[in-house]
C-alpha positions in Angstrom: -1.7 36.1 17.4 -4.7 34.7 15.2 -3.7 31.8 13.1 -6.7 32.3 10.9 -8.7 34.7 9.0 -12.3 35.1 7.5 -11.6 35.3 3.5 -14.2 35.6 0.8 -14.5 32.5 -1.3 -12.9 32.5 -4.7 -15.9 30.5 -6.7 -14.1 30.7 -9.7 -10.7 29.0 -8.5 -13.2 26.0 -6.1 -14.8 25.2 -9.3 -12.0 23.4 -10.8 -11.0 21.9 -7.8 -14.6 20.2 -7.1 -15.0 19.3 -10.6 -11.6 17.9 -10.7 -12.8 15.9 -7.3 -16.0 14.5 -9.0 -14.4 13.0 -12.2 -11.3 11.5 -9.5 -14.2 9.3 -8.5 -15.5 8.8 -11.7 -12.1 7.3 -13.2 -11.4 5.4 -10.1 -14.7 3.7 -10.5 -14.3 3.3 -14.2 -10.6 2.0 -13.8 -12.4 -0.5 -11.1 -14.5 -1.6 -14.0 -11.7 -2.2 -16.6 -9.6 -4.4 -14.3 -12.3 -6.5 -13.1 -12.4 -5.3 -9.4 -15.0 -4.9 -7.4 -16.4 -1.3 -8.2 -18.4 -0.1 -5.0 -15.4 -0.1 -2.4 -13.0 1.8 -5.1 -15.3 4.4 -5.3 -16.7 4.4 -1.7 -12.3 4.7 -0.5 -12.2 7.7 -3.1 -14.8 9.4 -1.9 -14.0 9.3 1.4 -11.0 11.0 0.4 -12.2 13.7 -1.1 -14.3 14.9 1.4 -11.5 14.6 3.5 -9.3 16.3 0.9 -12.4 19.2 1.2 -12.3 19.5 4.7 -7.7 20.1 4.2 -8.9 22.5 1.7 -11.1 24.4 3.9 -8.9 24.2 7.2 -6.0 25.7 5.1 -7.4 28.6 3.6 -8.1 29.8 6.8 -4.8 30.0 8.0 -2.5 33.0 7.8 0.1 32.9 5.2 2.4 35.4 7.8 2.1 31.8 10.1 2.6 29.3 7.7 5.8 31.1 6.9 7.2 32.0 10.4 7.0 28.7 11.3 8.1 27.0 7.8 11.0 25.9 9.0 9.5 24.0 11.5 7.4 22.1 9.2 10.6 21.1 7.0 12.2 19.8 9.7 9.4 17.4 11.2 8.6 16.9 7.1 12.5 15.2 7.0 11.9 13.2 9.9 8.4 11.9 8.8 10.6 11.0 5.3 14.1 9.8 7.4 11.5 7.6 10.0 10.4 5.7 6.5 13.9 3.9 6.7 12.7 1.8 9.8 8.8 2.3 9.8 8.3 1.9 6.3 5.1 -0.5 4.6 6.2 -4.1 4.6 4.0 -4.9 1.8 4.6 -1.7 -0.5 8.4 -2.5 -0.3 7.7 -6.2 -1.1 5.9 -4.9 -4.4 7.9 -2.2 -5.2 11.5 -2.6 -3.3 10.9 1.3 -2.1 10.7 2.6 1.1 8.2 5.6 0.3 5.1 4.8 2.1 3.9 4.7 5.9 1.1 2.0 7.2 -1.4 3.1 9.1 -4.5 0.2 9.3 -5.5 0.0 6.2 -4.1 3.4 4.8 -0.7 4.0 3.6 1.1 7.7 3.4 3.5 8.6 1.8 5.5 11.5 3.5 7.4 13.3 0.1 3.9 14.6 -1.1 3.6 16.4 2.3 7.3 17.0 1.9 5.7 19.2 -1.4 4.1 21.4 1.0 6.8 21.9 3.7 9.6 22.7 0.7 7.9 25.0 -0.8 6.9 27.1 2.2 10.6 26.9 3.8 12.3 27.5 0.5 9.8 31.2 -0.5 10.3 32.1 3.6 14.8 31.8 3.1 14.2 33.6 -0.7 11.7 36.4 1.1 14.4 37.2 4.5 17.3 37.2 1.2 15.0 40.0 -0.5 14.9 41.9 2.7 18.3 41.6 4.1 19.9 42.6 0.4 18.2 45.9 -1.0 20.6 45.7 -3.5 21.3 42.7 -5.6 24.0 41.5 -6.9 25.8 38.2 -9.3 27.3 37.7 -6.1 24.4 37.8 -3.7 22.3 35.7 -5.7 24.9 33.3 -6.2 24.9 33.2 -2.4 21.5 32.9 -2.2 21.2 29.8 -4.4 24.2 28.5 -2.6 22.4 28.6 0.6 18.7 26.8 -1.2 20.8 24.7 -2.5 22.2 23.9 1.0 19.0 23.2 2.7 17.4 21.5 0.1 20.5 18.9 0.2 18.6 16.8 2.8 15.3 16.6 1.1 17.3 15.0 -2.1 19.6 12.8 0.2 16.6 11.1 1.3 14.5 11.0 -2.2 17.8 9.8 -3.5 17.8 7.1 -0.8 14.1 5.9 -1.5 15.2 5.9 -4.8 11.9 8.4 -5.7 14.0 9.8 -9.0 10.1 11.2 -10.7 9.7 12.9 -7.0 12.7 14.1 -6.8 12.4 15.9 -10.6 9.0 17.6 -9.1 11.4 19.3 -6.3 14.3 20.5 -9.0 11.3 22.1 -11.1 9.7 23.7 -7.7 13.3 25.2 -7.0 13.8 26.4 -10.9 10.5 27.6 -10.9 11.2 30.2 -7.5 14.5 31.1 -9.1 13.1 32.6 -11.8 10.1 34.5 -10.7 12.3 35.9 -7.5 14.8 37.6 -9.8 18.2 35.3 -10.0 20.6 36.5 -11.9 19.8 35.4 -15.8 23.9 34.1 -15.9 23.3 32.4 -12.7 20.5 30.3 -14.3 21.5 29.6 -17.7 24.8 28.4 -15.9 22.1 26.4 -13.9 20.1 25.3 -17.0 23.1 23.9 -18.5 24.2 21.9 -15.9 20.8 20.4 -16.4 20.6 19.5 -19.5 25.0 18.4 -19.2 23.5 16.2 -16.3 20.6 14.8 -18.0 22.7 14.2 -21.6 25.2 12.2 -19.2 22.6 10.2 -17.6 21.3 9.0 -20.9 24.7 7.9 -21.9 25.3 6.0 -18.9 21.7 4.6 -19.5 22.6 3.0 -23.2 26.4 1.8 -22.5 27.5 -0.8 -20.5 30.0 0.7 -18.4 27.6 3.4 -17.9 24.9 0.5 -16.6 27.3 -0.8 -14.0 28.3 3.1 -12.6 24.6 3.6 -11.7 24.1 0.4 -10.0 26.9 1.0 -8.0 25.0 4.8 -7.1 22.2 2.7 -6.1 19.3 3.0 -9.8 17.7 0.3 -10.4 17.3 -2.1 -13.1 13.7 -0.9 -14.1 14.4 2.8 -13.9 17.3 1.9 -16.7 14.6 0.2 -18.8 12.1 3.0 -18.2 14.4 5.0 -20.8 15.6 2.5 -23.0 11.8 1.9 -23.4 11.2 5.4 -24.1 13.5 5.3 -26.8 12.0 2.6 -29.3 8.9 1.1 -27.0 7.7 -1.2 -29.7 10.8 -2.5 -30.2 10.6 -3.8 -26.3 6.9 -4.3 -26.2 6.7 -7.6 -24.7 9.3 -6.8 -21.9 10.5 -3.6 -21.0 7.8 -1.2 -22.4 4.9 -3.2 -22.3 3.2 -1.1 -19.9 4.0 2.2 -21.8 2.5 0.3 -25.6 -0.3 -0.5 -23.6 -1.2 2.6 -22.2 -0.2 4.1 -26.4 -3.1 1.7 -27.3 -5.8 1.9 -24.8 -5.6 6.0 -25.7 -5.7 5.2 -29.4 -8.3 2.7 -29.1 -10.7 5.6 -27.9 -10.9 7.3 -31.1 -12.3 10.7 -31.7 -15.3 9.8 -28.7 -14.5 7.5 -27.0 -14.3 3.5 -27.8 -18.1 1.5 -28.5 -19.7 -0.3 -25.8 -18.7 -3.4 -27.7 -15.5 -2.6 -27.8 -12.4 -5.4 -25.8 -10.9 -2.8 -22.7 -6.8 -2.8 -23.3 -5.2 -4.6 -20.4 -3.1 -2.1 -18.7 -0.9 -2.9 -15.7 -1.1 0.0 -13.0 -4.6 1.7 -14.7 -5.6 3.7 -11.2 -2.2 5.4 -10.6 0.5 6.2 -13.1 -1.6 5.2 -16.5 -4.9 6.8 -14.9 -5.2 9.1 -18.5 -5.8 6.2 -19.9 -9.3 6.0 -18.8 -10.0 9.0 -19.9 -8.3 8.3 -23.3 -10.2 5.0 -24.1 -13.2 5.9 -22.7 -14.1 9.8 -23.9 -11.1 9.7 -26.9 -9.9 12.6 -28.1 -12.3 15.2 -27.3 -12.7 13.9 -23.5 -9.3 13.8 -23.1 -8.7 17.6 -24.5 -11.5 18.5 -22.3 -9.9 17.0 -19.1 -6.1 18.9 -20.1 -8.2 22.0 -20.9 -9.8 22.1 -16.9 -6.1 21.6 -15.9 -5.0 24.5 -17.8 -7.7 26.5 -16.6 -7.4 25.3 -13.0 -3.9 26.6 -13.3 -4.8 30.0 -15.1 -7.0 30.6 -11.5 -4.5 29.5 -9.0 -1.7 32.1 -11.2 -4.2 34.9 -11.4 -5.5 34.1 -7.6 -2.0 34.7 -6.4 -1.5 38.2 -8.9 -4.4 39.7 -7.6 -3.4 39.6 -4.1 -0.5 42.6 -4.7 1.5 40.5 -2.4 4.9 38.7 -3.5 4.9 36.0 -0.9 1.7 35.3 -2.1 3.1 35.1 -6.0 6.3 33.2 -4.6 4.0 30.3 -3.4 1.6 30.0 -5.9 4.2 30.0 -9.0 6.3 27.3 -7.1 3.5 25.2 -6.0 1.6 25.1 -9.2 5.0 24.8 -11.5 5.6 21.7 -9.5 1.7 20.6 -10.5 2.1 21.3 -13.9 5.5 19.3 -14.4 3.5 16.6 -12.8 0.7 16.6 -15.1 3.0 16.9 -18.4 5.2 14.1 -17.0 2.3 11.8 -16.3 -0.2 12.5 -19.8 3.3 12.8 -21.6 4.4 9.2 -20.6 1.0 7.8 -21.2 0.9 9.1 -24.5 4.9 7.8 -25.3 6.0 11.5 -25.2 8.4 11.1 -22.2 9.4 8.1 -20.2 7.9 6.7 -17.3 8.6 7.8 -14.0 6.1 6.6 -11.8 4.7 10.3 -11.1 0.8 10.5 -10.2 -1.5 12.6 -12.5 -2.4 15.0 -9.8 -6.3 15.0 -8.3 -7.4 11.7 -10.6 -4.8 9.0 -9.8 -5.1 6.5 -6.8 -3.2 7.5 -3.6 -5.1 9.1 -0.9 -1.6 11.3 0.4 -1.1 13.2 -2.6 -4.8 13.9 -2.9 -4.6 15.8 0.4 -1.4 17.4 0.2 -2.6 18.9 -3.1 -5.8 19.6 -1.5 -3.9 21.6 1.4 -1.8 23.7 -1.2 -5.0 24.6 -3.1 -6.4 25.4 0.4 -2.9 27.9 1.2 -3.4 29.1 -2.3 -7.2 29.6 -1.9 -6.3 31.7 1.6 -3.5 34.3 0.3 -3.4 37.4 1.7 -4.4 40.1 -0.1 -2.3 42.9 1.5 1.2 44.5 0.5 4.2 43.0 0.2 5.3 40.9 2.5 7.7 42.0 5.0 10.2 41.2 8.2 10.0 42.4 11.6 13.3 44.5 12.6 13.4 43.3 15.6 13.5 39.7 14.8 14.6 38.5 11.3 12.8 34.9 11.8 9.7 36.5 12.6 7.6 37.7 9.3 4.3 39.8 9.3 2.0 41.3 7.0 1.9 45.2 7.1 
């Protein structure tokens, strides 16, 4: 069996992707430059990942989407115990600055295995939702309620061990993934609202426990910490905290104002902003190109995401829709989430903007999902083998 194919390029779906490569460099260089660092060696690291991040792209198109998905499950399970190994192996230094165990050391590079985790999920998860679609011809309440009830069931390990790095921002990337393929596969519209309300019973409960004592002490004792508390009680009234609690959220507010309409003046005092590479990396773009640079920037998003959803329709093939729609819902929570938080809309969860923030790991694991995406098959729908119901093919 050939695990890869020859495909024609898709120029219009690279362009994004490359130019989205060149301004990573750009800001990383930039944010170099507004904290005082040492410039050449930011840049120099980031663009040694991006070529890297090309070469993912271009190894993963090539392979066949029938062999990423026979052998999904696979890839989750070595996924889980990249993430479960973290609990012994994990980066001295990260967890001294951060108390987490998300990141891997390897030399001088750290990885950190829930952004390959991304990749794994979503392949696993449209591979259990395609053999559901062929073993049931005819749907029912009950049989999608049994088929949620089995996602549900493997995805229980992936949240066991975001819930025990204490990755809550990750975690919310996986629940939108999920939401995402339940939709576009067909659930039941009473199963998900029954879902969607559990969400938003959930999330209404969480706040309360956030802003009442008692509450305060119940998610101690289920492991949160102190700072995730004051992420949303900064969120609320950020001002009001903005020597404490939200100072890294005001500053971001004010670097992004301070850019105007164009961009701040040469002459112009950069706002100190703690964490300016990774979670507040807009702000760059904010203070530096204002308004119209930062418009620009969410503008190449949406269109990189307009690409990757009409890439996948234009293949005729569902598994090919199932992956792209999951994959780039999770990449479009991510980059609400992040610009959202800069800009005071939503609180801080410590989720990357995707392509342009610091951290080599997730700019290779969305490299390689842009590289599956890129490589779709273009064929008809996807289907299983009689003779083996693990086995899937392309007819």
């Amino acid at each position: 069996m050939r695990l890869y194919k020859q495909r024609e390029i898709n120029y219009a779906l690279l362009l994004p992707i490359f130019l989205l490569y060149l301004l990573s460099i750009w800001v990383q260089y930039q944010a170099a430059i507004m904290d005082g660092r040492e410039p050449g060696s930011v840049m120099l690291r980031q663009i040694i990942f991006c070529v890297l991040s090309v070469l993912v792209l271009g190894a993963a198109s090539l392979l066949k989407t029938s062999f990423l998905l026979r052998y999904s499950g696979i890839w989750y399970v070595l996924s889980l115990g990249l993430m479960a190994s973290l609990h012994w192996l994990y980066d001295p230094f990260m967890f001294a600055e951060t108390h987490t165990k998300r990141w891997l050391r390897i030399g001088s590079f750290t990885i950190q295995p829930s952004e390959l985790m991304k990749i794994a999920f979503v392949l696993f998860m449209v591979y259990l939702t395609l053999r559901y679609e062929k073993r049931k011809t005819m749907r029912t309440i009950q049989t999608d309620m049994m088929y949620v009830g089995s996602i549900l069931l493997y995805s229980v390990p992936t949240f066991l061990l975001m819930y025990m790095q204490r990755d809550f921002g990750t975690s919310l990337v996986f629940v939108v993934m999920l939401g995402a393929l339940f939709v576009i596969s067909g659930v039941h519209w009473k199963i998900l609202t029954v879902i969607a309300s559990l969400a938003v019973f959930v999330g209404g409960v969480l706040l309360l426990l956030v802003f009442t004592e008692w509450g305060n002490r119940l998610l101690f004792q289920l492991t949160f910490s102190q700072y995730q508390l004051d992420r949303v009680k900064a969120w609320v009234d950020p001002f009001a905290y903005q020597d404490s609690i939200a100072f890294q959220q005001v500053r971001s507010m004010l670097a992004i104002g301070s850019g105007g309409l164009l961009g701040a003046s040469p002459e112009h005092v950069t706002v100190y902003v703690p964490v300016r590479e990774s979670d507040m990396v807009f702000t760059v773009i904010g203070e530096t190109f204002g308004f119209l640079g930062s418009t620009l920037v969410i503008f190449l998003y949406f269109y990189l995401i307009y690409q990757v959803i009409f890439a996948a329709l234009s293949t005729n093939n569902k598994a090919s829709v199932y992956i792209a729609i999951t994959f780039i819902f999770g990449l479009v929570f991510q980059i609400f989430e992040n610009i959202g938080a800069a800009i005071g809309l939503l609180p801080l969860t410590g989720i990357p903007l995707p392509f342009l923030s610091q951290g080599g790991t997730s700019l290779l694991a969305i490299s390689m999902a842009m590289g599956i995406i890129l490589g779709l098959n273009k064929a008809p729908l996807l289907a299983i083998d009689s003779r083996q119901d693990s086995e899937m093919r392309f007819e």
